[in-house]
mmCIF file as Biopython writes it, N, C-alpha, C and O atoms, coordinates in Angstrom:
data_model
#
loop_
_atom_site.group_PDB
_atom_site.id
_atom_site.type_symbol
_atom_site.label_atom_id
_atom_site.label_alt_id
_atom_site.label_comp_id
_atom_site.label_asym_id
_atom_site.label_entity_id
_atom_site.label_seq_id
_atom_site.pdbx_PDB_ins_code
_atom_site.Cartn_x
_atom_site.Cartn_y
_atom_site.Cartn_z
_atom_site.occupancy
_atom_site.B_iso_or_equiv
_atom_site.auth_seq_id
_atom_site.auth_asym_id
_atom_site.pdbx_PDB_model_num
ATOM 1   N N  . UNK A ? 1  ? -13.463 5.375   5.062   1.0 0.0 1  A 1 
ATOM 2   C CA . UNK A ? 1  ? -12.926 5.509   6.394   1.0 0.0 1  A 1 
ATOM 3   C C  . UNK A ? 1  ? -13.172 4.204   7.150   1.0 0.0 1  A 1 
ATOM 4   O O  . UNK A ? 1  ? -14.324 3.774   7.213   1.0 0.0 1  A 1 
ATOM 5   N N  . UNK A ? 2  ? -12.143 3.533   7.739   1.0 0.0 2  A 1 
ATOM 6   C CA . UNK A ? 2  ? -12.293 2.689   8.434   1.0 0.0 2  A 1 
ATOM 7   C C  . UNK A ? 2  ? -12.865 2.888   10.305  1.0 0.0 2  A 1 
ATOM 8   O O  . UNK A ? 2  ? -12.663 3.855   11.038  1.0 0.0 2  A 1 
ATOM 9   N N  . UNK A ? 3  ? -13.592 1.602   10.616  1.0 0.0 3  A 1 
ATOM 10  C CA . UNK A ? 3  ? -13.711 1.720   11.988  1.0 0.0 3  A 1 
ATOM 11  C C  . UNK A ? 3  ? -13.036 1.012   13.295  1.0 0.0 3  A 1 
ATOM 12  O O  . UNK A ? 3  ? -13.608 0.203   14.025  1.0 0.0 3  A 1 
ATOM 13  N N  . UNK A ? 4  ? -12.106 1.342   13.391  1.0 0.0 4  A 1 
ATOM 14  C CA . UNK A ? 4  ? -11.284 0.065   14.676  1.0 0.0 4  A 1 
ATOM 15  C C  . UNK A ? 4  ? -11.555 0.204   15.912  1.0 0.0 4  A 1 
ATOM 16  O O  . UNK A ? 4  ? -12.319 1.153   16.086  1.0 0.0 4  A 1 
ATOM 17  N N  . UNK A ? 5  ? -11.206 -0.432  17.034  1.0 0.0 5  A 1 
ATOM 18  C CA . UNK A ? 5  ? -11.509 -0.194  18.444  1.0 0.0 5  A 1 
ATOM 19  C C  . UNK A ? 5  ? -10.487 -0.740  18.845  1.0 0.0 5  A 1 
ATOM 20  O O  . UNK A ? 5  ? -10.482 -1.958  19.023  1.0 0.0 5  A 1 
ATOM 21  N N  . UNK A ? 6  ? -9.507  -0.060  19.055  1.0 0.0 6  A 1 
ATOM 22  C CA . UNK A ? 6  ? -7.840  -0.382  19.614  1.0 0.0 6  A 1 
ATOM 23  C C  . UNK A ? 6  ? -8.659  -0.623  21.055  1.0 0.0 6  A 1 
ATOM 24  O O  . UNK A ? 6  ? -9.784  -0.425  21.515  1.0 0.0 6  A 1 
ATOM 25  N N  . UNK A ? 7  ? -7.306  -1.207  21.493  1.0 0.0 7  A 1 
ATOM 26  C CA . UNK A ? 7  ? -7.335  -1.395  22.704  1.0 0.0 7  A 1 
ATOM 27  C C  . UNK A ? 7  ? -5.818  -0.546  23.714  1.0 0.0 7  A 1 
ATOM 28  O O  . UNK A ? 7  ? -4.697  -1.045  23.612  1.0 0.0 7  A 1 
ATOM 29  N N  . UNK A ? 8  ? -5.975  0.286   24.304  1.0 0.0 8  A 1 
ATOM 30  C CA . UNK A ? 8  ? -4.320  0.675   24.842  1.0 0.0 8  A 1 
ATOM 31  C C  . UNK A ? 8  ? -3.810  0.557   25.920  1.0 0.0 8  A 1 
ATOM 32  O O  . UNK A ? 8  ? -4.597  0.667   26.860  1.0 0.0 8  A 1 
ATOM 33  N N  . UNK A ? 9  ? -2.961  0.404   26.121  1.0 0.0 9  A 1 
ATOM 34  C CA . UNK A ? 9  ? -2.707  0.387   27.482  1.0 0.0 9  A 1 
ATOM 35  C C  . UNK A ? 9  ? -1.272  1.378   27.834  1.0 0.0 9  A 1 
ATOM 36  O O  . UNK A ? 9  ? -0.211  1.627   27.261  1.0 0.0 9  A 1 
ATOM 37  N N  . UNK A ? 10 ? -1.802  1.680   28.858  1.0 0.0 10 A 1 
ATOM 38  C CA . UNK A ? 10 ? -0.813  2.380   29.541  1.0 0.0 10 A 1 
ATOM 39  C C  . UNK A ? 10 ? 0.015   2.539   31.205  1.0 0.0 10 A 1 
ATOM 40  O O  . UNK A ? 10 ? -0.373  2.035   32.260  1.0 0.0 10 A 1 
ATOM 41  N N  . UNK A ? 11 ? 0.934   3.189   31.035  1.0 0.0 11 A 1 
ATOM 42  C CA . UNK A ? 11 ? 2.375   2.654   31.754  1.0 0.0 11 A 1 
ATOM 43  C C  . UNK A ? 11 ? 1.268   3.794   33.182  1.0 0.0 11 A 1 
ATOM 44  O O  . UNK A ? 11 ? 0.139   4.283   33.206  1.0 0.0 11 A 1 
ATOM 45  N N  . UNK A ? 12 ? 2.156   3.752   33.894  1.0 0.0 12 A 1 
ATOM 46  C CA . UNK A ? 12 ? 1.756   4.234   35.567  1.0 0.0 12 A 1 
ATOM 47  C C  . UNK A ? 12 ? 1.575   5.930   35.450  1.0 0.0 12 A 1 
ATOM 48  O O  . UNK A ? 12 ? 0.932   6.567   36.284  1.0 0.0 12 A 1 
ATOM 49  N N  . UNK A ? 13 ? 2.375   6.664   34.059  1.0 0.0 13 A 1 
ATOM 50  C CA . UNK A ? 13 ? 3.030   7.857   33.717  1.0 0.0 13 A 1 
ATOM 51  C C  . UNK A ? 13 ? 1.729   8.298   33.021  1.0 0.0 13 A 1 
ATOM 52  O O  . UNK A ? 13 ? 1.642   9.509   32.818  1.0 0.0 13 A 1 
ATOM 53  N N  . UNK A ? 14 ? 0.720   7.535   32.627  1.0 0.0 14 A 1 
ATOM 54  C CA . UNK A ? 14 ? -0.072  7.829   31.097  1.0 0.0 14 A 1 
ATOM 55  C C  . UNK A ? 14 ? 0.506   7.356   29.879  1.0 0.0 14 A 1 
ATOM 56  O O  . UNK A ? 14 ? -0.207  7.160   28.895  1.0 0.0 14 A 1 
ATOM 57  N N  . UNK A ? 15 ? 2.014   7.113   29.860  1.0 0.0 15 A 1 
ATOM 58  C CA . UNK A ? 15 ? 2.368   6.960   28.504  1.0 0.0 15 A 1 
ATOM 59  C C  . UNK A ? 15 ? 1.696   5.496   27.847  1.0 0.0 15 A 1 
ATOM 60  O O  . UNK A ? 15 ? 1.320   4.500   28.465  1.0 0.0 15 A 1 
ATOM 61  N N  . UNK A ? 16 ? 1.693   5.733   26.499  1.0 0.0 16 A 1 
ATOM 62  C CA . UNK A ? 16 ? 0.765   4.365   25.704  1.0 0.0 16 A 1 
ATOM 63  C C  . UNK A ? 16 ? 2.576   3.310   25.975  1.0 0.0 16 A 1 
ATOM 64  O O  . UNK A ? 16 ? 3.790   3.498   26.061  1.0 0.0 16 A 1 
ATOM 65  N N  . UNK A ? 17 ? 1.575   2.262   26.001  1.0 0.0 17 A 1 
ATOM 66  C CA . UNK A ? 17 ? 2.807   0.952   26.594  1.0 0.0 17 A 1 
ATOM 67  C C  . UNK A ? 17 ? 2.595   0.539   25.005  1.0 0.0 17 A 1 
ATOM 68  O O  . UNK A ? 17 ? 3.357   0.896   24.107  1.0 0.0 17 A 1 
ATOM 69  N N  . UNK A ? 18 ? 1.359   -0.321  24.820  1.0 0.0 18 A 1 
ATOM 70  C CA . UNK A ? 18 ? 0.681   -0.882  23.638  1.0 0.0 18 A 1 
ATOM 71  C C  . UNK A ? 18 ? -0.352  -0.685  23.634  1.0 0.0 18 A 1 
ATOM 72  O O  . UNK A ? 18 ? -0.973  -0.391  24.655  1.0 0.0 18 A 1 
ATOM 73  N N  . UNK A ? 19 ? -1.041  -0.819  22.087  1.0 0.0 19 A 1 
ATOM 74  C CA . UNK A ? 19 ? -2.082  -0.823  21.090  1.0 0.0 19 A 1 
ATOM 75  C C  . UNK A ? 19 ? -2.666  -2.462  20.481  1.0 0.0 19 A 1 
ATOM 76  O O  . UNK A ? 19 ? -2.022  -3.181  19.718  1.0 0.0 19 A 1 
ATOM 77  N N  . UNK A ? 20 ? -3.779  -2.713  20.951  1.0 0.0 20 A 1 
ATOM 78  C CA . UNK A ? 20 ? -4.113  -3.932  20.378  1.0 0.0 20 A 1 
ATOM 79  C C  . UNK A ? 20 ? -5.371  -4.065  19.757  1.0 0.0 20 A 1 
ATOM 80  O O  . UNK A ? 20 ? -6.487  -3.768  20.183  1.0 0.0 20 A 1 
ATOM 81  N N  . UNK A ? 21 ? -4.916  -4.703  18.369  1.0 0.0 21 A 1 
ATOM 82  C CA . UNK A ? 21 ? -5.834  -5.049  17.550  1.0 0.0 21 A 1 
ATOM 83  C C  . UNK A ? 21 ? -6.510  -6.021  17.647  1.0 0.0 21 A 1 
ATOM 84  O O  . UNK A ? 21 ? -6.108  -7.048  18.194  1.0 0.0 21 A 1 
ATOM 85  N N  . UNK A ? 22 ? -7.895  -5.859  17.033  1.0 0.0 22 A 1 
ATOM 86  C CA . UNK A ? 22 ? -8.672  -7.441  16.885  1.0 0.0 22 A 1 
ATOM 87  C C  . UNK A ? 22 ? -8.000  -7.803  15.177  1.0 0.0 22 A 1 
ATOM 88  O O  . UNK A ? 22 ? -7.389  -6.971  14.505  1.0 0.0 22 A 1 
ATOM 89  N N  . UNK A ? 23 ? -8.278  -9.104  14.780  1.0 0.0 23 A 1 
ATOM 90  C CA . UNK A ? 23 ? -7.436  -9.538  13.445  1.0 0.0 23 A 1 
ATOM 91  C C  . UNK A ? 23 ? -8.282  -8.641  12.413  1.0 0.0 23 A 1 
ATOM 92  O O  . UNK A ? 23 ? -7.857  -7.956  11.483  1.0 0.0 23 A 1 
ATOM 93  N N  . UNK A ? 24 ? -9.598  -8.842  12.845  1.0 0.0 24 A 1 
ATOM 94  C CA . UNK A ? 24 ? -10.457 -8.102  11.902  1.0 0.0 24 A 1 
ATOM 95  C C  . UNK A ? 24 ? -9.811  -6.661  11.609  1.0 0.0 24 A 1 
ATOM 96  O O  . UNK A ? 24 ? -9.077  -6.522  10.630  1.0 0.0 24 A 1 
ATOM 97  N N  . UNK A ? 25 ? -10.082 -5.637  12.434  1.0 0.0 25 A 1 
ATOM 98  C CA . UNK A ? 25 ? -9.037  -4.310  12.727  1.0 0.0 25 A 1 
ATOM 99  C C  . UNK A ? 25 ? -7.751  -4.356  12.134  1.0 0.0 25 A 1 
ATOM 100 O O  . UNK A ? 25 ? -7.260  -3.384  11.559  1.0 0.0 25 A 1 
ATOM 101 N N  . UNK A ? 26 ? -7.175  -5.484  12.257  1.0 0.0 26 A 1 
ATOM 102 C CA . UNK A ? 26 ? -5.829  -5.328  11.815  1.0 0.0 26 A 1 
ATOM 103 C C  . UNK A ? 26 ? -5.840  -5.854  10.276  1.0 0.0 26 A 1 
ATOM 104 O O  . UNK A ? 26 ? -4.827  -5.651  9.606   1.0 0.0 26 A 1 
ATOM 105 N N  . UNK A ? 27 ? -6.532  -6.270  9.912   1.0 0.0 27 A 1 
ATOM 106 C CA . UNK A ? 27 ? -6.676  -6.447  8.311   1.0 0.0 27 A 1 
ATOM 107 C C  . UNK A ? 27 ? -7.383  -5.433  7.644   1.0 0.0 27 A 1 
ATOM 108 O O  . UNK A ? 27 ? -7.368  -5.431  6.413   1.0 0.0 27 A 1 
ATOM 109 N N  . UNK A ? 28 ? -8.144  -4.370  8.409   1.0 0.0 28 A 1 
ATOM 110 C CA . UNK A ? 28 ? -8.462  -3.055  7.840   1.0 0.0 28 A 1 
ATOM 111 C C  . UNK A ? 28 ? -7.560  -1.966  7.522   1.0 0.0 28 A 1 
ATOM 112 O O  . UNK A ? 28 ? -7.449  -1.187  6.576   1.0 0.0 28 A 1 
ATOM 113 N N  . UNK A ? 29 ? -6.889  -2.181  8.727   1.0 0.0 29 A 1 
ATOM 114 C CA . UNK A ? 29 ? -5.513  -1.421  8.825   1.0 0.0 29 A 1 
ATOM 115 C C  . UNK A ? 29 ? -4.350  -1.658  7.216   1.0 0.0 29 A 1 
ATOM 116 O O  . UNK A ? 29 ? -3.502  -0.974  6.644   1.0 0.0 29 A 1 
ATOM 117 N N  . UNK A ? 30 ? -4.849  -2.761  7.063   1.0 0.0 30 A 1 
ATOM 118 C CA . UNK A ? 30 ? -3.550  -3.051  6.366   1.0 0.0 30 A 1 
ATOM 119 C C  . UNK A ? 30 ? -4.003  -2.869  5.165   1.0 0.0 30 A 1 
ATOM 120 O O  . UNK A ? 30 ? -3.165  -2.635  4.294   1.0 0.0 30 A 1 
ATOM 121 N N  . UNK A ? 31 ? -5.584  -2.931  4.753   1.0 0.0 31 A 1 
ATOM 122 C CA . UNK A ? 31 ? -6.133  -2.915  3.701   1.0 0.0 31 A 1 
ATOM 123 C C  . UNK A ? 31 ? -5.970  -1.486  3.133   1.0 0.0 31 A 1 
ATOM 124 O O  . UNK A ? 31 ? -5.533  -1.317  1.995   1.0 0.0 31 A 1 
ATOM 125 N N  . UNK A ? 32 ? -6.415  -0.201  4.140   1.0 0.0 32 A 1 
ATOM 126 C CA . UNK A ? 32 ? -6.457  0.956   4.040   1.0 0.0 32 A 1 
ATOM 127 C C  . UNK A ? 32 ? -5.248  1.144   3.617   1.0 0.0 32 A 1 
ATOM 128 O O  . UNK A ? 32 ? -5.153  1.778   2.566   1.0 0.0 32 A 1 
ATOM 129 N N  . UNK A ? 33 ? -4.039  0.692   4.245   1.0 0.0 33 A 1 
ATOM 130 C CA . UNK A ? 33 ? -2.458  0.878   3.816   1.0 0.0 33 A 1 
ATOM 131 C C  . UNK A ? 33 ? -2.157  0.870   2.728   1.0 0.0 33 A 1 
ATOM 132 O O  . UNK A ? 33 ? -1.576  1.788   2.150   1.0 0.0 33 A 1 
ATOM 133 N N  . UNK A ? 34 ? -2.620  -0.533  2.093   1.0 0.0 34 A 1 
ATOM 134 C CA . UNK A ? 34 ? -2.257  -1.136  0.816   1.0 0.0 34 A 1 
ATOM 135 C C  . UNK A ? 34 ? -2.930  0.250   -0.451  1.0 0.0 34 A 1 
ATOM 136 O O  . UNK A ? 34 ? -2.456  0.420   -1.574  1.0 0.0 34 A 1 
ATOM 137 N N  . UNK A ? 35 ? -4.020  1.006   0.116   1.0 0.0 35 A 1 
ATOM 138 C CA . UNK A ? 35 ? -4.824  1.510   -0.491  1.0 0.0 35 A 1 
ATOM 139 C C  . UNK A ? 35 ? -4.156  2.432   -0.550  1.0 0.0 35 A 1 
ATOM 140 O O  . UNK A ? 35 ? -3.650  2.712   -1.637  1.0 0.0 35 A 1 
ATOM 141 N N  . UNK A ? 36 ? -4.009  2.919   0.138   1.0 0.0 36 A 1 
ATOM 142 C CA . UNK A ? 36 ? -2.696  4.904   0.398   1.0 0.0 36 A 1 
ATOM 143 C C  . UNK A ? 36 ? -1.517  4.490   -0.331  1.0 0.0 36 A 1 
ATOM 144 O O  . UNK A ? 36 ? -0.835  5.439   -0.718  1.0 0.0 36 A 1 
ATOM 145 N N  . UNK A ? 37 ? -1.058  3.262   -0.645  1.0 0.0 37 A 1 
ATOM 146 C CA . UNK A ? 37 ? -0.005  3.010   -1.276  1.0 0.0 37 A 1 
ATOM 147 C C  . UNK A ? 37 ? -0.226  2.981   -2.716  1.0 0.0 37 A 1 
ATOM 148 O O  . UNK A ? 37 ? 0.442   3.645   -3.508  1.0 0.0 37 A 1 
ATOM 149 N N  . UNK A ? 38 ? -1.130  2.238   -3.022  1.0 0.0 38 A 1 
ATOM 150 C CA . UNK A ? 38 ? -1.562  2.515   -4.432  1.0 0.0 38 A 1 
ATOM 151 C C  . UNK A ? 38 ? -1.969  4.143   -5.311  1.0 0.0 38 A 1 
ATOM 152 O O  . UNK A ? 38 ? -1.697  4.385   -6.487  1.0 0.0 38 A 1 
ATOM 153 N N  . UNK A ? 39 ? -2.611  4.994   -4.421  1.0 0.0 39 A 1 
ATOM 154 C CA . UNK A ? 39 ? -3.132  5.855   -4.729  1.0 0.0 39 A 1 
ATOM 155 C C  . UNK A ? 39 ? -1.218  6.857   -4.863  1.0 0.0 39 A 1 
ATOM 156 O O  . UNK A ? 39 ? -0.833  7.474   -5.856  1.0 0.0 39 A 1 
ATOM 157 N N  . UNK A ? 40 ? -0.606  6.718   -3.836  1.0 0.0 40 A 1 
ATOM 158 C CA . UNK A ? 40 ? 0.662   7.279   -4.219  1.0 0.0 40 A 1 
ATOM 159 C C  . UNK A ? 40 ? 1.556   6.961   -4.765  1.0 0.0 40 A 1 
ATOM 160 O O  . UNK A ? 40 ? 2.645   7.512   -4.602  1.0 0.0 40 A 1 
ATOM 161 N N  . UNK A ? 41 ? 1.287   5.622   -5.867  1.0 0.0 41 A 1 
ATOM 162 C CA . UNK A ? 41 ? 2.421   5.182   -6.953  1.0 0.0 41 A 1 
ATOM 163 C C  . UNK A ? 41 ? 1.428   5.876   -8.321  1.0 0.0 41 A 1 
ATOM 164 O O  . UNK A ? 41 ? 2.063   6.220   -9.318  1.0 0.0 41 A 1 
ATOM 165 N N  . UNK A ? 42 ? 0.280   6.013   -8.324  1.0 0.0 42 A 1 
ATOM 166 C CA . UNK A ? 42 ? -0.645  6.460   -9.352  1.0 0.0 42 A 1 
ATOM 167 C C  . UNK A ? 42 ? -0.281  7.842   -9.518  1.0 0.0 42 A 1 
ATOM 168 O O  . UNK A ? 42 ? -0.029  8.279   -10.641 1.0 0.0 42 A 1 
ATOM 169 N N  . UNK A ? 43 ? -0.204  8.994   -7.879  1.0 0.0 43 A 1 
ATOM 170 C CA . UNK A ? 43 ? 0.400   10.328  -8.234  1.0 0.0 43 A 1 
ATOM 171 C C  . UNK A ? 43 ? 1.308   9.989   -8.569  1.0 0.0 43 A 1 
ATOM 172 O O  . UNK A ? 43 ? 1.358   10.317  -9.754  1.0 0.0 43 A 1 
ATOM 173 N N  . UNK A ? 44 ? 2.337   9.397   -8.256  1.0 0.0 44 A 1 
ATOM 174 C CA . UNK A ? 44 ? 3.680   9.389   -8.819  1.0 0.0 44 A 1 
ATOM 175 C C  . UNK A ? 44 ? 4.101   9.236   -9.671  1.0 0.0 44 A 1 
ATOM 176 O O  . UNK A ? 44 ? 5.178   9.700   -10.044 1.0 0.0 44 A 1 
ATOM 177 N N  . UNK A ? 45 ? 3.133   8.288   -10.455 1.0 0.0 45 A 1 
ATOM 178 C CA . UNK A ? 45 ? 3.078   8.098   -12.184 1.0 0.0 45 A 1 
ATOM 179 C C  . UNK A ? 45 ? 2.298   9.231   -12.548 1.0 0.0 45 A 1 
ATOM 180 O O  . UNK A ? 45 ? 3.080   9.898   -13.226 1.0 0.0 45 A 1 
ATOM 181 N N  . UNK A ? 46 ? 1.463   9.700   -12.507 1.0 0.0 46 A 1 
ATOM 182 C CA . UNK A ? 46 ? 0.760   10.928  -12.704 1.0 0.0 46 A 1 
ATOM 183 C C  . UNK A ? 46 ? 2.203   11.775  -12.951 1.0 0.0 46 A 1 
ATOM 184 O O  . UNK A ? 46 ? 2.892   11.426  -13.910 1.0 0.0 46 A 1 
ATOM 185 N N  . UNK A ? 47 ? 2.533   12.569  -12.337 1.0 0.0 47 A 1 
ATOM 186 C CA . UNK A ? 47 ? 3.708   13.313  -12.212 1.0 0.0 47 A 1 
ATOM 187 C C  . UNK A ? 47 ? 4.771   13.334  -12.934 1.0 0.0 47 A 1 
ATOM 188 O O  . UNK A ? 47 ? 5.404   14.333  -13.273 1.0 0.0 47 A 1 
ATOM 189 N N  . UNK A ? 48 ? 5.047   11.943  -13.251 1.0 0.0 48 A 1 
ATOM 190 C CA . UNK A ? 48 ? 6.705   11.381  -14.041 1.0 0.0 48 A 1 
ATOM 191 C C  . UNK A ? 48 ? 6.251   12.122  -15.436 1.0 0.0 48 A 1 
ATOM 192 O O  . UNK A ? 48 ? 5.097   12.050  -15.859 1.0 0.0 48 A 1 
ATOM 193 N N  . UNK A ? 49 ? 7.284   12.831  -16.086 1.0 0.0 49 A 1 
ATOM 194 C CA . UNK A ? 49 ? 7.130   13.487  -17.461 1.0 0.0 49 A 1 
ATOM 195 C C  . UNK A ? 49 ? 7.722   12.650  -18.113 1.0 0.0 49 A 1 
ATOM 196 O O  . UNK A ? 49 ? 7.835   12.892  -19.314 1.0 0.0 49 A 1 
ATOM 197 N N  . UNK A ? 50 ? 8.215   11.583  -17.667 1.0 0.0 50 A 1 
ATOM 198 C CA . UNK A ? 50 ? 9.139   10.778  -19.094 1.0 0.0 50 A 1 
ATOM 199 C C  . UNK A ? 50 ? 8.271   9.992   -19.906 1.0 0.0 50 A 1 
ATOM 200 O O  . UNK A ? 50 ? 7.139   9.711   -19.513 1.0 0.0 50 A 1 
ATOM 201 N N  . UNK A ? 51 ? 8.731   9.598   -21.054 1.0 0.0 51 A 1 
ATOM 202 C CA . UNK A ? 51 ? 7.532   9.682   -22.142 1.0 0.0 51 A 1 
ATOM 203 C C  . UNK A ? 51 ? 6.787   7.766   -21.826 1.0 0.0 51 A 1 
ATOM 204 O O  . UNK A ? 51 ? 7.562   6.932   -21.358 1.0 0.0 51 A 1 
ATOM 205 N N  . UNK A ? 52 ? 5.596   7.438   -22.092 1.0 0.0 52 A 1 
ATOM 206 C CA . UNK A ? 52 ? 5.456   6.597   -22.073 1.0 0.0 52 A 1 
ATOM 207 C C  . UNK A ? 52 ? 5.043   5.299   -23.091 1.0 0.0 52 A 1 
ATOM 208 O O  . UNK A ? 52 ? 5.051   5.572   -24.292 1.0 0.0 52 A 1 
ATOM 209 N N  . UNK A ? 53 ? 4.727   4.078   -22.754 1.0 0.0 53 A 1 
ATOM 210 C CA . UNK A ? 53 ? 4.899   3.817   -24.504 1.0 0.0 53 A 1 
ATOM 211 C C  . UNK A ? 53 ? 3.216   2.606   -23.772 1.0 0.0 53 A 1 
ATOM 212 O O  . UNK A ? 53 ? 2.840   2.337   -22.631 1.0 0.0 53 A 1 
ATOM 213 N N  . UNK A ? 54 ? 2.694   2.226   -25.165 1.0 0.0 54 A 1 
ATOM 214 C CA . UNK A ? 54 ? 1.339   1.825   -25.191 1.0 0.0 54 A 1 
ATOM 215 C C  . UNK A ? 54 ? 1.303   0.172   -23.870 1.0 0.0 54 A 1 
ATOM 216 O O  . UNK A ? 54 ? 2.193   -0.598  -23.510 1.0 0.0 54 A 1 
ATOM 217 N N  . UNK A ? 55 ? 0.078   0.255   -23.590 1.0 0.0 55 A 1 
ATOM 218 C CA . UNK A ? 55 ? 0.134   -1.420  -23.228 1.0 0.0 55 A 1 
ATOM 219 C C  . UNK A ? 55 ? 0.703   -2.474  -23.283 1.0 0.0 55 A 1 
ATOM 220 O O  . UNK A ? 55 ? 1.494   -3.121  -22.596 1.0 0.0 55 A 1 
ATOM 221 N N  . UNK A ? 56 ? -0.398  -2.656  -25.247 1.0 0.0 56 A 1 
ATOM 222 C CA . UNK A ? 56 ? 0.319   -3.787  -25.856 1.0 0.0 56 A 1 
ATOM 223 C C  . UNK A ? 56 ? 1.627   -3.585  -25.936 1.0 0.0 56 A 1 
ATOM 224 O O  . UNK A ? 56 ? 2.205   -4.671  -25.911 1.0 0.0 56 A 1 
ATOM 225 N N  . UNK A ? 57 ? 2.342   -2.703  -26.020 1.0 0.0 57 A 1 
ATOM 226 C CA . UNK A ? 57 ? 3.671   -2.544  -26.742 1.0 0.0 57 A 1 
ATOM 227 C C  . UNK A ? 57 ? 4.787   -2.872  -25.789 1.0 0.0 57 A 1 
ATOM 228 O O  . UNK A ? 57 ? 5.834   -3.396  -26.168 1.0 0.0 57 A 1 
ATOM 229 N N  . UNK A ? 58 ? 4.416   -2.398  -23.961 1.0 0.0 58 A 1 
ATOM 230 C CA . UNK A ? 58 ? 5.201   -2.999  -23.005 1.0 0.0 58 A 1 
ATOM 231 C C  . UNK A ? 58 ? 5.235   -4.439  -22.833 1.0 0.0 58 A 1 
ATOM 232 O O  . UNK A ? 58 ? 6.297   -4.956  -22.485 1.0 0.0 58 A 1 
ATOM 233 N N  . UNK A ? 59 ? 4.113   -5.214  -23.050 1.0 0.0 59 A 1 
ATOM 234 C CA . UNK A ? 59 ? 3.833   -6.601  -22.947 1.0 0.0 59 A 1 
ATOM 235 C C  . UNK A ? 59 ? 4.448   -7.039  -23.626 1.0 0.0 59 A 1 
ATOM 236 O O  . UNK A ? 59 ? 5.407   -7.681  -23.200 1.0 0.0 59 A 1 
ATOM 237 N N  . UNK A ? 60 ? 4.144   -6.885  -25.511 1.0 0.0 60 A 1 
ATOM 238 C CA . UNK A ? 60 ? 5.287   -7.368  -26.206 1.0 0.0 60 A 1 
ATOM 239 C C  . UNK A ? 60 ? 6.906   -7.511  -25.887 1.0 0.0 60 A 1 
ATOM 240 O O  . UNK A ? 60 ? 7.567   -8.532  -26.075 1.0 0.0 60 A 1 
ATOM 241 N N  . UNK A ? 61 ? 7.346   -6.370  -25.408 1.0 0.0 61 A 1 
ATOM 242 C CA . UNK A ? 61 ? 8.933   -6.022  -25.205 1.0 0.0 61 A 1 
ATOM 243 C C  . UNK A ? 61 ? 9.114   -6.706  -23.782 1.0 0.0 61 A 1 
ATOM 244 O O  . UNK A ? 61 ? 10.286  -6.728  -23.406 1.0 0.0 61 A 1 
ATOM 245 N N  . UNK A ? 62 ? 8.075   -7.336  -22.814 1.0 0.0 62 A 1 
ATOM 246 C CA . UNK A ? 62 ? 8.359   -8.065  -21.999 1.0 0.0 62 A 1 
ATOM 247 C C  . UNK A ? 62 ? 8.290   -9.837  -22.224 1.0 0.0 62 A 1 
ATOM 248 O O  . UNK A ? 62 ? 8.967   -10.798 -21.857 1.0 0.0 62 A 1 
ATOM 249 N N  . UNK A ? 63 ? 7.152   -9.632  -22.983 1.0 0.0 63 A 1 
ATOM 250 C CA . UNK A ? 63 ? 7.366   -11.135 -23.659 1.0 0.0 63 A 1 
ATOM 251 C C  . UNK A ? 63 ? 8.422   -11.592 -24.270 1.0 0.0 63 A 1 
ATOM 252 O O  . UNK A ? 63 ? 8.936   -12.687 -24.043 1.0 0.0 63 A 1 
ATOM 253 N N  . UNK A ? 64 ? 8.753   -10.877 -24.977 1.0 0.0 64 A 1 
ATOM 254 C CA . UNK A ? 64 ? 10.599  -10.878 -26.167 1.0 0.0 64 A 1 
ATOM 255 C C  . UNK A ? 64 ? 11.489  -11.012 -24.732 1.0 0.0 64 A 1 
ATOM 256 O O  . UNK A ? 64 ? 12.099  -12.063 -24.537 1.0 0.0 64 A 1 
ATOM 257 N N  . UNK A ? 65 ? 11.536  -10.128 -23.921 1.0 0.0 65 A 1 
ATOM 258 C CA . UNK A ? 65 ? 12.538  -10.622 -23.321 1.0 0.0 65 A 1 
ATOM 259 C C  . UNK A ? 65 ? 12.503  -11.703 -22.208 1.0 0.0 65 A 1 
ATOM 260 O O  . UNK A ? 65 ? 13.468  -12.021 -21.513 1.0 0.0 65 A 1 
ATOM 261 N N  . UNK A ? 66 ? 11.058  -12.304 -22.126 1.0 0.0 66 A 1 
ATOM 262 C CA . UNK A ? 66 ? 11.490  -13.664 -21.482 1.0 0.0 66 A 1 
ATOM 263 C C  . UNK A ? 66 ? 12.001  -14.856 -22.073 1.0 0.0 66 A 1 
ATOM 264 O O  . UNK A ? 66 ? 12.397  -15.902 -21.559 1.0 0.0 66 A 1 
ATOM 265 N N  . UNK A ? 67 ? 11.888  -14.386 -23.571 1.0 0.0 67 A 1 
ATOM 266 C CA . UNK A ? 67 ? 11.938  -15.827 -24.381 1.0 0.0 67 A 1 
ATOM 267 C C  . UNK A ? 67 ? 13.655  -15.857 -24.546 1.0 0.0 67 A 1 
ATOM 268 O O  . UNK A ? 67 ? 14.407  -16.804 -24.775 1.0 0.0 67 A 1 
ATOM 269 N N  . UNK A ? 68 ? 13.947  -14.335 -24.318 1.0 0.0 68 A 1 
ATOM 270 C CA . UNK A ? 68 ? 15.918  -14.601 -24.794 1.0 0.0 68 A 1 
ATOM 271 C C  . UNK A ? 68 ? 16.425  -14.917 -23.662 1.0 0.0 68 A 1 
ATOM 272 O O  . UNK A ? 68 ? 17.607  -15.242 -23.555 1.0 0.0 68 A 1 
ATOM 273 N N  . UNK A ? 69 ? 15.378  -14.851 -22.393 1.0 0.0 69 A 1 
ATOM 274 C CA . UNK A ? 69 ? 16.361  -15.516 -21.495 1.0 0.0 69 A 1 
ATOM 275 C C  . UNK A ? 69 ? 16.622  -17.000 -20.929 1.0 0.0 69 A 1 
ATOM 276 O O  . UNK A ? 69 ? 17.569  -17.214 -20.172 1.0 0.0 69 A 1 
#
């Protein structure tokens, strides 16, 4: 869990105008992001039933095809 200390401001109404980050904060933000993103391409591969094929064996078939191009 991250810890930030936004800063907000608001219009005459209450409504939020803006939200401001320190850089620090805002590179947590983005870190945590990057993190929720990873974890939901992993379910998502988790999930996929189509069949899959070994390591080495994708590397190879990617190596072959840089060399024909």
């Amino acid at each position: 869990m991250i810890s930030i200390d936004p800063k907000v401001s608001k219009d005459a109404n209450g409504k939020t105008k803006s939200v401001t980050l320190t850089a620090k904060d805002w590179d947590q933000v983005l870190d945590e992001l990057e993190e929720l993103e990873d974890i939901r391409a992993f379910d998502e591969a988790l999930a996929d039933d189509s069949p899959s094929i070994p390591f080495e064996e994708a590397i190879a078939e990617i190596e072959k095809n840089k060399l024909s191009d």
